[in-house]
Structures are given as C-alpha cells and as structure tokens.
TORKOL-4160 file (C-alpha; in steps of 0.2 Angstrom, whole numbers, padded with zeros to 4 digits, m for minus):
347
<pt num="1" X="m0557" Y="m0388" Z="m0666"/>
<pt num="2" X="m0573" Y="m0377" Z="m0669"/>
<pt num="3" X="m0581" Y="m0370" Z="m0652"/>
<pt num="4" X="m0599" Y="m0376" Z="m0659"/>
<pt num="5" X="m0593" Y="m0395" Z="m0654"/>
<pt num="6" X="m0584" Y="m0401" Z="m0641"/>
<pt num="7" X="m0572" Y="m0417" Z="m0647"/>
<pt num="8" X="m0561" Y="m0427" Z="m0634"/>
<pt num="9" X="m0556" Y="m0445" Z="m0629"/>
<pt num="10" X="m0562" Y="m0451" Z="m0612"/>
<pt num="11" X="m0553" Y="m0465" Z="m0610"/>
<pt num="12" X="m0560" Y="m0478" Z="m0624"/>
<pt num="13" X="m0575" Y="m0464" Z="m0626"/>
<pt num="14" X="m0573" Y="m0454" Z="m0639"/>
<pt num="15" X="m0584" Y="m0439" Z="m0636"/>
<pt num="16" X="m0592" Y="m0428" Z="m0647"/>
<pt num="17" X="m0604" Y="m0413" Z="m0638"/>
<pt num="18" X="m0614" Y="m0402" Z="m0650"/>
<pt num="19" X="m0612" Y="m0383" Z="m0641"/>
<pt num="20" X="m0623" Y="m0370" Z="m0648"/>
<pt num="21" X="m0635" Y="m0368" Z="m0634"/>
<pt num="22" X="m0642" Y="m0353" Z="m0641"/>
<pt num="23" X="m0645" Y="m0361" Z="m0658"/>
<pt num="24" X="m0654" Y="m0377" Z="m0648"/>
<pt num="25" X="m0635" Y="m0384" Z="m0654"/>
<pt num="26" X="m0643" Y="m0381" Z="m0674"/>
<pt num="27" X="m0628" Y="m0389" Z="m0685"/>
<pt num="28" X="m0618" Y="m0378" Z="m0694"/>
<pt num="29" X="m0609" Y="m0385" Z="m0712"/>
<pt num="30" X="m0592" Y="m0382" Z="m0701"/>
<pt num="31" X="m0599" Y="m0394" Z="m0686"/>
<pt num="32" X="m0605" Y="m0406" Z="m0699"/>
<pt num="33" X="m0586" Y="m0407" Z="m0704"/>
<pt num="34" X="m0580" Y="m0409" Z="m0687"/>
<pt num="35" X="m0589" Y="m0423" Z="m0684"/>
<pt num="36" X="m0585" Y="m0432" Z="m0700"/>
<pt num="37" X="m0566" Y="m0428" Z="m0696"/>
<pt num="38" X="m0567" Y="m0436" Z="m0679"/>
<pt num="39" X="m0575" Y="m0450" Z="m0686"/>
<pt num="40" X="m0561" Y="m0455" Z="m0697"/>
<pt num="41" X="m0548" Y="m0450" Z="m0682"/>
<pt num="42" X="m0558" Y="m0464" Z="m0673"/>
<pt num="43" X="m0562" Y="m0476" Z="m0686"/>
<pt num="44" X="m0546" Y="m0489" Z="m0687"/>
<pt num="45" X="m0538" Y="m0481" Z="m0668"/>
<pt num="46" X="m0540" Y="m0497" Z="m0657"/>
<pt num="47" X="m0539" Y="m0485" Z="m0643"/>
<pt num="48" X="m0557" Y="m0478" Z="m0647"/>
<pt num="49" X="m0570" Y="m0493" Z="m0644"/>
<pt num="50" X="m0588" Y="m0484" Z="m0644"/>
<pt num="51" X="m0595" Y="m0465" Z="m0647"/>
<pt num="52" X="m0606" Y="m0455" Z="m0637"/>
<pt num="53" X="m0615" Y="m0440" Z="m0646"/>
<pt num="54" X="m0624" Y="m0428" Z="m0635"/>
<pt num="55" X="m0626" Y="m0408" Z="m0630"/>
<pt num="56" X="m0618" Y="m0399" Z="m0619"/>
<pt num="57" X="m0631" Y="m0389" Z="m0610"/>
<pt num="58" X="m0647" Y="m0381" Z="m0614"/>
<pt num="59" X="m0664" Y="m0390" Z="m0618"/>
<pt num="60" X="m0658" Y="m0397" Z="m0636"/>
<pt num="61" X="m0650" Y="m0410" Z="m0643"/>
<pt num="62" X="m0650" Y="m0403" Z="m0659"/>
<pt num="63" X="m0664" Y="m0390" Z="m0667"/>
<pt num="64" X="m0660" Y="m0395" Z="m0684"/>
<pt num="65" X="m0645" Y="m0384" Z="m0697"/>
<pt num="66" X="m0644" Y="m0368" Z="m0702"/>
<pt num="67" X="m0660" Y="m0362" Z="m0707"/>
<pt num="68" X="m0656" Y="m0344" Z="m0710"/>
<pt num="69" X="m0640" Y="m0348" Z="m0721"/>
<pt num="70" X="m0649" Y="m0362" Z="m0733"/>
<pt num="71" X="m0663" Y="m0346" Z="m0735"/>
<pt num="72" X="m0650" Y="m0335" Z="m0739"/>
<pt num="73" X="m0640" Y="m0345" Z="m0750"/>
<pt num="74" X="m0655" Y="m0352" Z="m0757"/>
<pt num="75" X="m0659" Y="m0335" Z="m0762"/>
<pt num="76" X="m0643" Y="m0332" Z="m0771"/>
<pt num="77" X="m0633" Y="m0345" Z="m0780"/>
<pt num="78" X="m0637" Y="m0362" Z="m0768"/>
<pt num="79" X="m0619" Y="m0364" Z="m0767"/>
<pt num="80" X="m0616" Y="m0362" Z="m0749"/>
<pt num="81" X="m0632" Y="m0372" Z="m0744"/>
<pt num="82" X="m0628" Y="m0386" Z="m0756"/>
<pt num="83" X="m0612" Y="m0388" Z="m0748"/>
<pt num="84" X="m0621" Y="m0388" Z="m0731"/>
<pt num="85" X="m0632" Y="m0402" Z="m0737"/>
<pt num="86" X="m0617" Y="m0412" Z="m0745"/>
<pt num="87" X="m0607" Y="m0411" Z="m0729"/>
<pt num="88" X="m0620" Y="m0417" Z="m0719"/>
<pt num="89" X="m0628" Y="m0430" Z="m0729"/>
<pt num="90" X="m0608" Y="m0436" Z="m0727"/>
<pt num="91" X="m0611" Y="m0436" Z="m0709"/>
<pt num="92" X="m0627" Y="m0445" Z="m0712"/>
<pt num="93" X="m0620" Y="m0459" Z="m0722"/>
<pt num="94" X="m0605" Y="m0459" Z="m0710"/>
<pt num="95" X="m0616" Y="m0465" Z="m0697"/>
<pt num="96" X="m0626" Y="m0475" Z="m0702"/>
<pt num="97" X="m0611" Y="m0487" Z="m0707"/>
<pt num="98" X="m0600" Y="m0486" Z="m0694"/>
<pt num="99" X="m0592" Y="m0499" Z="m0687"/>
<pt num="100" X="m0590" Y="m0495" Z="m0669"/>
<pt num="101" X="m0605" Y="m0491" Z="m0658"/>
<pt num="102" X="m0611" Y="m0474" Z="m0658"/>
<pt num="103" X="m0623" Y="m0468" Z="m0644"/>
<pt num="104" X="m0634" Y="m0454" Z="m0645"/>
<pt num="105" X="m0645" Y="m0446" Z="m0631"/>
<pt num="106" X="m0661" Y="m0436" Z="m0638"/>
<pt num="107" X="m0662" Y="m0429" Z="m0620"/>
<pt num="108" X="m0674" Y="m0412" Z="m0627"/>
<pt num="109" X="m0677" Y="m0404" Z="m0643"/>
<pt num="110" X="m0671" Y="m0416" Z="m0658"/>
<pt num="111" X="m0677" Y="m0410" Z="m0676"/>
<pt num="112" X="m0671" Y="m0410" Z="m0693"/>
<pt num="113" X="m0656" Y="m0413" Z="m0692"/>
<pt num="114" X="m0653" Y="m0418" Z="m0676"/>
<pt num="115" X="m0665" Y="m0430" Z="m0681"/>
<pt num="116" X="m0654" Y="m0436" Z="m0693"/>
<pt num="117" X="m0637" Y="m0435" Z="m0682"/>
<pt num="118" X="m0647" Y="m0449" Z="m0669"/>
<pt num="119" X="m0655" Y="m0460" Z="m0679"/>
<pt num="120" X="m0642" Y="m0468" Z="m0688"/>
<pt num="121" X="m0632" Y="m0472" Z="m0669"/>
<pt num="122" X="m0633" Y="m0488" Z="m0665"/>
<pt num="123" X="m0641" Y="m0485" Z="m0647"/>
<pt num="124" X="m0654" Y="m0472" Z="m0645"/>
<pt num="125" X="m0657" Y="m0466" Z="m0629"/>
<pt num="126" X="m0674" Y="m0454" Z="m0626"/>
<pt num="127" X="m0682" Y="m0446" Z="m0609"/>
<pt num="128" X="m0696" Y="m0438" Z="m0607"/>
<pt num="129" X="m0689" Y="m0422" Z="m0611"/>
<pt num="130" X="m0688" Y="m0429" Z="m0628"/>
<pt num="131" X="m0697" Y="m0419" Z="m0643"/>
<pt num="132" X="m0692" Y="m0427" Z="m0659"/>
<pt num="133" X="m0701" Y="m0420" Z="m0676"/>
<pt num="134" X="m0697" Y="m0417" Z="m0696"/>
<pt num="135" X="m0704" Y="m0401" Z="m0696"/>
<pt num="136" X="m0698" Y="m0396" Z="m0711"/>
<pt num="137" X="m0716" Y="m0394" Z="m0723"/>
<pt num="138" X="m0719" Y="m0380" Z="m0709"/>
<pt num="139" X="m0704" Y="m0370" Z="m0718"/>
<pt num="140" X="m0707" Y="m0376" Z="m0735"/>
<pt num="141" X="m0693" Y="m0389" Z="m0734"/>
<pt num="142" X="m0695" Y="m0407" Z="m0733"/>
<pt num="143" X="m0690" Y="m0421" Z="m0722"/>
<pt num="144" X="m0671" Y="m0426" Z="m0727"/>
<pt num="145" X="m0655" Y="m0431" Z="m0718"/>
<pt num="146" X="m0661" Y="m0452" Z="m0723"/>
<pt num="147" X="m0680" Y="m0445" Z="m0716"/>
<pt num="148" X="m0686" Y="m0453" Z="m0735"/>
<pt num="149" X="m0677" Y="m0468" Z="m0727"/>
<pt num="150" X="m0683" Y="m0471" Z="m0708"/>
<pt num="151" X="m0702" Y="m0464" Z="m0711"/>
<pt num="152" X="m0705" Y="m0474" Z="m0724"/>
<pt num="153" X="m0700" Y="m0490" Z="m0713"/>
<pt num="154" X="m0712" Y="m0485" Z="m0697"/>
<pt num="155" X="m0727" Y="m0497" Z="m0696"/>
<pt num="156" X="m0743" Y="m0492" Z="m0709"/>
<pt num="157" X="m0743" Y="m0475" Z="m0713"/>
<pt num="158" X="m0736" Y="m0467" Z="m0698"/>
<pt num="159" X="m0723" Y="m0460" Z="m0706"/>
<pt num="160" X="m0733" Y="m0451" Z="m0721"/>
<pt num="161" X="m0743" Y="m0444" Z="m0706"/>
<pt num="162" X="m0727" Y="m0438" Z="m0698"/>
<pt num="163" X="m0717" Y="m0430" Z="m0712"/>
<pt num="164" X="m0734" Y="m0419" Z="m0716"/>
<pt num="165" X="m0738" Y="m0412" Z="m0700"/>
<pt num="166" X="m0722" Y="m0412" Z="m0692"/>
<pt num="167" X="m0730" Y="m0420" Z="m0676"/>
<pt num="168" X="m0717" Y="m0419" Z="m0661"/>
<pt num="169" X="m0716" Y="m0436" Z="m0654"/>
<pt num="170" X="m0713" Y="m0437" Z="m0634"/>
<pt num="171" X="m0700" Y="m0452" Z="m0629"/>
<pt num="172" X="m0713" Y="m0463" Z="m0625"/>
<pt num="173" X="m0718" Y="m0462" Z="m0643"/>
<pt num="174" X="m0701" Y="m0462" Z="m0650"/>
<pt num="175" X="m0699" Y="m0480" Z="m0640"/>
<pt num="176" X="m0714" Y="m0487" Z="m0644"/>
<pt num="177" X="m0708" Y="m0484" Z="m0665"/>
<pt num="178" X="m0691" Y="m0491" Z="m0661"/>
<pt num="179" X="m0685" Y="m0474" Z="m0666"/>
<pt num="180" X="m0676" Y="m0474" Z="m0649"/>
<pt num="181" X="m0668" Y="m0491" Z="m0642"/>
<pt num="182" X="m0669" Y="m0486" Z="m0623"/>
<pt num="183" X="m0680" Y="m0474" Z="m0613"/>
<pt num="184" X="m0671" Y="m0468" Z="m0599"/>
<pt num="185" X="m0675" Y="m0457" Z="m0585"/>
<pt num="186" X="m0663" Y="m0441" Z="m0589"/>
<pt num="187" X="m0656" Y="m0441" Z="m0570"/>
<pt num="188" X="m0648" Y="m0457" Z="m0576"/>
<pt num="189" X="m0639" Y="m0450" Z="m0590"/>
<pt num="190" X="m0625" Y="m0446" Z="m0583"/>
<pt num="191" X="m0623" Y="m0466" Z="m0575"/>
<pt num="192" X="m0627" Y="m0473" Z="m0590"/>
<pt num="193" X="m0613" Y="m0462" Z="m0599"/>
<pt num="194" X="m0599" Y="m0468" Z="m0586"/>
<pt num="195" X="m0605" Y="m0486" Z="m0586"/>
<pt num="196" X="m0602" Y="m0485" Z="m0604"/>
<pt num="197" X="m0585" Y="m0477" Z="m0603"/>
<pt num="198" X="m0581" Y="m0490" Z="m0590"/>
<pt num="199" X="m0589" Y="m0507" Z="m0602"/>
<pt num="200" X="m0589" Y="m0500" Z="m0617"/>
<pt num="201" X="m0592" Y="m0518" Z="m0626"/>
<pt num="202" X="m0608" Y="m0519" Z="m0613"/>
<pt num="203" X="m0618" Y="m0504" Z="m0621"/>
<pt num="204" X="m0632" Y="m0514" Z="m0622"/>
<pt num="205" X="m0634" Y="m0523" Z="m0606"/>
<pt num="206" X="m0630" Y="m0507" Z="m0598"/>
<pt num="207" X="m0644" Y="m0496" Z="m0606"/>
<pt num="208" X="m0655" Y="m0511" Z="m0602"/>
<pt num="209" X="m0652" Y="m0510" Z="m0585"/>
<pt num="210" X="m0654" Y="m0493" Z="m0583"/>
<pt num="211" X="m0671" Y="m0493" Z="m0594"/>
<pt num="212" X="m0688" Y="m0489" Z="m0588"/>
<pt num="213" X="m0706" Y="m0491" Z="m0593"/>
<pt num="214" X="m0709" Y="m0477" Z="m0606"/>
<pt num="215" X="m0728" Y="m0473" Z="m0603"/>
<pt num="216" X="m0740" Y="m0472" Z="m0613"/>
<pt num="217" X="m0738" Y="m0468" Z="m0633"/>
<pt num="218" X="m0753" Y="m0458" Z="m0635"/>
<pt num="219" X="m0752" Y="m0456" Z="m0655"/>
<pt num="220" X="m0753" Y="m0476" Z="m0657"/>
<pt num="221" X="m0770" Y="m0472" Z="m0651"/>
<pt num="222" X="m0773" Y="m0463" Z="m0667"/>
<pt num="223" X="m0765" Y="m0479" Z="m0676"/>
<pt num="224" X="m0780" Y="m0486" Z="m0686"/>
<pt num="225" X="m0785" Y="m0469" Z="m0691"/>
<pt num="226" X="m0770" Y="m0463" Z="m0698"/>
<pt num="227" X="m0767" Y="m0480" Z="m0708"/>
<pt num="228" X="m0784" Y="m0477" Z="m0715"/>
<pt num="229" X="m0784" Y="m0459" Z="m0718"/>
<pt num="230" X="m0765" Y="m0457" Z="m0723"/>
<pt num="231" X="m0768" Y="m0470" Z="m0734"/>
<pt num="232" X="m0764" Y="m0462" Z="m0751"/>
<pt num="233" X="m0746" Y="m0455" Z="m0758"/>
<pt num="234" X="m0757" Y="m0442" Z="m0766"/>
<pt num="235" X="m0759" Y="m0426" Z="m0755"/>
<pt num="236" X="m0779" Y="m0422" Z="m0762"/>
<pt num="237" X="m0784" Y="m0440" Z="m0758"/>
<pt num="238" X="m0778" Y="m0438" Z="m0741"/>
<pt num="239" X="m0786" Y="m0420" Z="m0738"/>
<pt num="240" X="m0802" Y="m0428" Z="m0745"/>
<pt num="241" X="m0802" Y="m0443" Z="m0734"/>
<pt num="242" X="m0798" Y="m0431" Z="m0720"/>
<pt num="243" X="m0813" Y="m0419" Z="m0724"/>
<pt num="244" X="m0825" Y="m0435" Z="m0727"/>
<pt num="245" X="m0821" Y="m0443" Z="m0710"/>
<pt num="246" X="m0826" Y="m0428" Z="m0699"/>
<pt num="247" X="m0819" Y="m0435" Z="m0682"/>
<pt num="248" X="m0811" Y="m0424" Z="m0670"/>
<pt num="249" X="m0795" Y="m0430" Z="m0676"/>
<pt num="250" X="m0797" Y="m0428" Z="m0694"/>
<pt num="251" X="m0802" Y="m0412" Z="m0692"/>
<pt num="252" X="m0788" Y="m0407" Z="m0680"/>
<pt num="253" X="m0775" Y="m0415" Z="m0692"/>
<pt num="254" X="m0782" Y="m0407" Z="m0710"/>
<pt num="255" X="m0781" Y="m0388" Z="m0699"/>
<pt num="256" X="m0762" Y="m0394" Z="m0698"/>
<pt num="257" X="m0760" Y="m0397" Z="m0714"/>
<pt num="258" X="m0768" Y="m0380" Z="m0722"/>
<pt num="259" X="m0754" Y="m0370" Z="m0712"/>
<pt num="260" X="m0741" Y="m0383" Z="m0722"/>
<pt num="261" X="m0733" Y="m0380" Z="m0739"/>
<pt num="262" X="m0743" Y="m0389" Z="m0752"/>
<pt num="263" X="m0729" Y="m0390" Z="m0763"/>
<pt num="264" X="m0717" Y="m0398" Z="m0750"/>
<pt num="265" X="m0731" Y="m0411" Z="m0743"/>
<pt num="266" X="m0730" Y="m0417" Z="m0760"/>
<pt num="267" X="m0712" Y="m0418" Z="m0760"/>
<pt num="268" X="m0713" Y="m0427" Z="m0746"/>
<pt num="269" X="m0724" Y="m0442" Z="m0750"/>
<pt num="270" X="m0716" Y="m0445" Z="m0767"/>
<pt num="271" X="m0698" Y="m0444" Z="m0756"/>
<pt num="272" X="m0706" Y="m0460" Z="m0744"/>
<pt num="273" X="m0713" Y="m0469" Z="m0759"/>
<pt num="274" X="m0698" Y="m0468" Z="m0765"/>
<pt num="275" X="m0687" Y="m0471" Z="m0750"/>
<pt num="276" X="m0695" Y="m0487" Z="m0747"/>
<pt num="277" X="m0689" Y="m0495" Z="m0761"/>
<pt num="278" X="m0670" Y="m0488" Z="m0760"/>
<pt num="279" X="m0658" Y="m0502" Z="m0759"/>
<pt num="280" X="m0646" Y="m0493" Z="m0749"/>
<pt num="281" X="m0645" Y="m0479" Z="m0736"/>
<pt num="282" X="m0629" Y="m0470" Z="m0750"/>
<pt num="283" X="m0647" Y="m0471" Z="m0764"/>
<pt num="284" X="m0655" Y="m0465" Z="m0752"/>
<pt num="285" X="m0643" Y="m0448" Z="m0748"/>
<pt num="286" X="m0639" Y="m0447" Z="m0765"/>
<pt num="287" X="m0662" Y="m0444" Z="m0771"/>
<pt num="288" X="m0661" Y="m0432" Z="m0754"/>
<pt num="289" X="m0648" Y="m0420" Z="m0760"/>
<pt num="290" X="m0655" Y="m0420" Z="m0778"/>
<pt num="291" X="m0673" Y="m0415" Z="m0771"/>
<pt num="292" X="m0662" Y="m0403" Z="m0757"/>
<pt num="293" X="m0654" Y="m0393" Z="m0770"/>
<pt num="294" X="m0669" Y="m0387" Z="m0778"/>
<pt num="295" X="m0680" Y="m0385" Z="m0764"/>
<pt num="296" X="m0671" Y="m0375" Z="m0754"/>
<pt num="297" X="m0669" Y="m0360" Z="m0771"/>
<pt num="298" X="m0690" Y="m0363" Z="m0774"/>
<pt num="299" X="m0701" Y="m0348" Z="m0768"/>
<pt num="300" X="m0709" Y="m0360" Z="m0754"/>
<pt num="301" X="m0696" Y="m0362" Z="m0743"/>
<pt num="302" X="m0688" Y="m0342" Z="m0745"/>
<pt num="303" X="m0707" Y="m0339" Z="m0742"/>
<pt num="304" X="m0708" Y="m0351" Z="m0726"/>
<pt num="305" X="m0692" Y="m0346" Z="m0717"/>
<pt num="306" X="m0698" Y="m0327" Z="m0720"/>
<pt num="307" X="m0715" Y="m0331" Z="m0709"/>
<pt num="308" X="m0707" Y="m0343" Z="m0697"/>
<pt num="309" X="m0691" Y="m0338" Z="m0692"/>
<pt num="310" X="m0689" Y="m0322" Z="m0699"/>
<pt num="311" X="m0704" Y="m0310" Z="m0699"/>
<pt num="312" X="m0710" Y="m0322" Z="m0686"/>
<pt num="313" X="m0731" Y="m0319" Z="m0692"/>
<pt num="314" X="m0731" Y="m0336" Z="m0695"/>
<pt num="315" X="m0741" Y="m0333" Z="m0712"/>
<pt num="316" X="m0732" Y="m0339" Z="m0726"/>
<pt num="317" X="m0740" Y="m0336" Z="m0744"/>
<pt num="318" X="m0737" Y="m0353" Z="m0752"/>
<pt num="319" X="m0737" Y="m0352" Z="m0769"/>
<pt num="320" X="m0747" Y="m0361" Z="m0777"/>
<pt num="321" X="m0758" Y="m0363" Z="m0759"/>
<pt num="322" X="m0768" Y="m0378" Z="m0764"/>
<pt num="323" X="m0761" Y="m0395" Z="m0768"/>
<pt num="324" X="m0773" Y="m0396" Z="m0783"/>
<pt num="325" X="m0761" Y="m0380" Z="m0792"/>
<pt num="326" X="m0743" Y="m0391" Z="m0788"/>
<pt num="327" X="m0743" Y="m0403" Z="m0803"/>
<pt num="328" X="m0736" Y="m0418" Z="m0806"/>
<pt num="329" X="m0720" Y="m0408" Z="m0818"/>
<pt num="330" X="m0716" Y="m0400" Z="m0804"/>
<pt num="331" X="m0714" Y="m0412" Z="m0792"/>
<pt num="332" X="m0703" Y="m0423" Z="m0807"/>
<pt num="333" X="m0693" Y="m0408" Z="m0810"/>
<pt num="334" X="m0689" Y="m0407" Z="m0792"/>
<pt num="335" X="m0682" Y="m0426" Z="m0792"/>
<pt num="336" X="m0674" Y="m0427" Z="m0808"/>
<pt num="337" X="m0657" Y="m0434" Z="m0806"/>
<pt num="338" X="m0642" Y="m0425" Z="m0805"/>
<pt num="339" X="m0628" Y="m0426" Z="m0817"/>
<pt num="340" X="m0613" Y="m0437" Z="m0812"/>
<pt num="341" X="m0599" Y="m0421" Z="m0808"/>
<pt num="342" X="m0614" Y="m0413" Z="m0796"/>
<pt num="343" X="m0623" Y="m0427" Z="m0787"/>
<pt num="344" X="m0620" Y="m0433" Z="m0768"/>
<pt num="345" X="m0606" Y="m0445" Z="m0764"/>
<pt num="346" X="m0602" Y="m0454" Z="m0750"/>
<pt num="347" X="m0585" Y="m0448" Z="m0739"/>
C-alpha cells in the first residue's frame, strides 16, 4: 500500500485516510488506484459493512489532483494525465454505485477532486471548517470528476454560478444545497466515526443524532439574483446581464469572472447543459474524459497553472481573453466524441 493513503479494516469499517498533508491530501493517479483496489477488496467481503473516507491530518480533505503533473504532461504527449483522469473518473464511477454505504467527512478544504471523491458517498458529513469549491476556470480547467452531473442538478442556476466563479461554499452552504447530508460540529467527528464502527447499519440515525443546526447559508441570499442573472448557457449573455444589472453583487461577480478563462467558462456551461440531460453517471464520466483530454493539452490551462501555481503572479494571459474570441468550433472540437479504443470506461 502507497504512503499517500492510509487503508485498513476497523472492525466492520473499512477505512480509507487520504495522507498528503502537504499537498492538502491532492490525489495522485497512484491514490486514485488504491482506492479503486480497496473498493473491490471490500465489495462482496461480508466482513466489511460500511466505508468511511477521510484525512489524516492537516486542514484538507482533499485540495483536488495533481495540478503540476496534468500541466506537465499536458505540455508533452497527455499521456500521463490522461491516465490520471481515466483512473480517477474510475474511482468516480466506483462511487457513485456502490453498494455499501461509503461516508465521507469534508472536515476543511474539499475542491476538484476531492469534491468528486465526497460527493458520490452516500453520507456527507460537513463542519464549519468546510470549504468546498470547482475552482478549476481559475486554472483554465473546468469543473469534472461528475461536476457536469451534480451542478447541473442544484436548484435554478446555482450551479452555472458556481462552476464560473469557483465560489467556496462554507458547510452551512454545502447543507442548505444537499451537497452535504449532515452538518456536524468537527469535535463530534471522532463520536460519530466510532458510533458508526459500532452500528454500522444505523449510519443515518447516528449522523442525525449527532447533527446540528448549520447557520445561515449566506449565498441563498443571492438566490433570485443568480437565477436571473445566470440565466443564460451563453457566457456573453451572462456578462451582459451582469454589466446591465449594476448591483453590488453583479459587479462583484462580473470582476470574478474577468480573472477566469474565457475559454474554460464556456466549456463549463455547455458541460452543465449537457450533464443535465445524461442518462447515466457512466455518460456522464465518459463526455468528462472526452472534454479532459483536450483541455488539459490547450494553451489555457498550461497558461493558468504557470500564473497560479507556478509563477504564482496570479496573471494568466488567456488566449483568446474575451469570450467573444472563443467560438462555437472550438468549443465543439473540444466535445467531439472519442473513438471507441480511446474513450473512458467504467472499472
């Protein structure tokens, strides 16, 4: 077993503990295996009743993948971050049809692909240290691991608002969309993980008894606003909606946007249009790794990671740097199918 994650059996727990603090626990195409493998170790051993995904310390439960690697093969061949991508989108899938209740606990920082290592669990438990964005348009990615899936499901446009701006959401927030099932304080976390070992067929009675009121979830303020102003799959309609309303929050959210890539913003409403008519999460996987493929080889992203996490001047040169100059070819380029022997399959 790999030192990044920490796999074992607590009694009819099995255990899996992301463990690269340094990295805010950032999955690796190698921890992304583990997982899958001790998935299927569990999946028909009567043993195993439940799962329970967490960290091990730090302040993350998961900062997202490998950044700097996807860049770097991206700048080469793609092969390396194509495999990255087909592995996880694997774990994705895995997930999201298990049969045995998986439990994960957003205690902290849970982006990208830590996002898309919770959301398929059957329970979801967030605290107010929770800080779950897709922040990906900031790096000239887009939102994947199912994001096409889950966004497009939240009520009215929230989720177009939230792929574009990469907004972090508090636990309050993330209870409030259903994108957690409990809010817990995190001094209880470590009650509610040995209740569970100790009733692991009374998951959900214990995480209700252990729930408590979430607080206020400030961005539902904002709820009748972003319907309207988010209205639109097409990224000018929305900047010109946004520039005509002239509140404090329009304002605010069309700065956000400028600092985004234009080409990945678009990339990212056509994904949610799309994903809101996928008949299953396997479509949906399959469209992601199609569009991940390409993405991550395009000038945006190299260009994104430089400013953001390499270079640090947080002044990435999108090219083109309006949405006007990314047209409608490119975008369909980006989704074209993949052929059968190099499209994304379920495990």
């Amino acid at each position: 077993m790999i030192d990044d994650l920490l796999v074992s059996v607590d009694g009819s727990i099995g255990r899996i503990r992301l463990n690269r603090p340094k990295a805010l626990h950032a999955l690796t195409t190698a921890m992304c295996a583990a997982v899958l493998d001790a998935l299927e170790a569990w999946r028909e051993d009567l043993a195993v009743e439940a799962v329970v995904i967490d960290h091990a310390e730090g302040r993350g439960f998961c900062a997202g993948g490998d950044i700097r690697m996807l860049a770097e093969s991206g700048a080469a061949d793609g092969v390396e971050a194509r495999a990255f991508f087909h592995t996880e989108y694997r774990m994705n899938h895995r997930l999201f049809t298990y049969a045995k209740p998986v439990v994960a606990v957003m205690d902290g920082i849970t982006m990208g692909g830590g996002v898309g290592l919770a959301l398929p669990c059957t329970f979801r438990i967030a605290t107010a240290n929770t800080r779950l964005a897709m922040p990906e348009t900031g790096i000239g990615l887009f939102p994947d691991v199912g994001a096409g899936w889950y966004l497009s499901r939240l009520p009215g446009r929230i989720g177009q608002y939230l792929a574009l701006t990469g907004y972090r959401l508090d636990g309050a927030e993330c209870r409030a969309l259903g994108l957690a099932t409990h809010f817990l304080d995190a001094a209880s976390l470590d009650e509610a993980k040995h209740r569970i070992g100790e009733a692991p067929q009374e998951i959900a009675a214990t995480l209700d008894a252990l729930a408590v009121p979430a607080g206020e979830a400030k961005l539902l303020a904002n709820r009748e606003a972003i319907d309207r102003l988010f209205a639109s799959d097409t990224l000018e309609e929305i900047y010109a909606a946004l520039e005509a309303d002239g509140s404090d929050f329009a304002t605010t959210t069309l700065a956000t946007l400028r600092t985004k890539s234009p080409q990945t913003m678009k990339v990212s409403l056509r994904l949610l249009k799309d994903g809101a008519g996928m008949a299953t999460f396997a479509d949906e996987m399959a469209h992601e790794y199609a569009v991940g493929t390409r993405v991550v080889q395009r000038h945006d992203f190299l260009e994104g990671v430089r400013a953001v996490i390499v270079d640090k001047d947080n002044a990435p040169r999108w090219d083109p740097a309006e949405p006007e100059g990314v047209t409608d070819h490119v975008i369909d380029q980006i989704f074209a199918p993949l052929s059968p022997d190099e499209a994304w399959t379920p495990a």
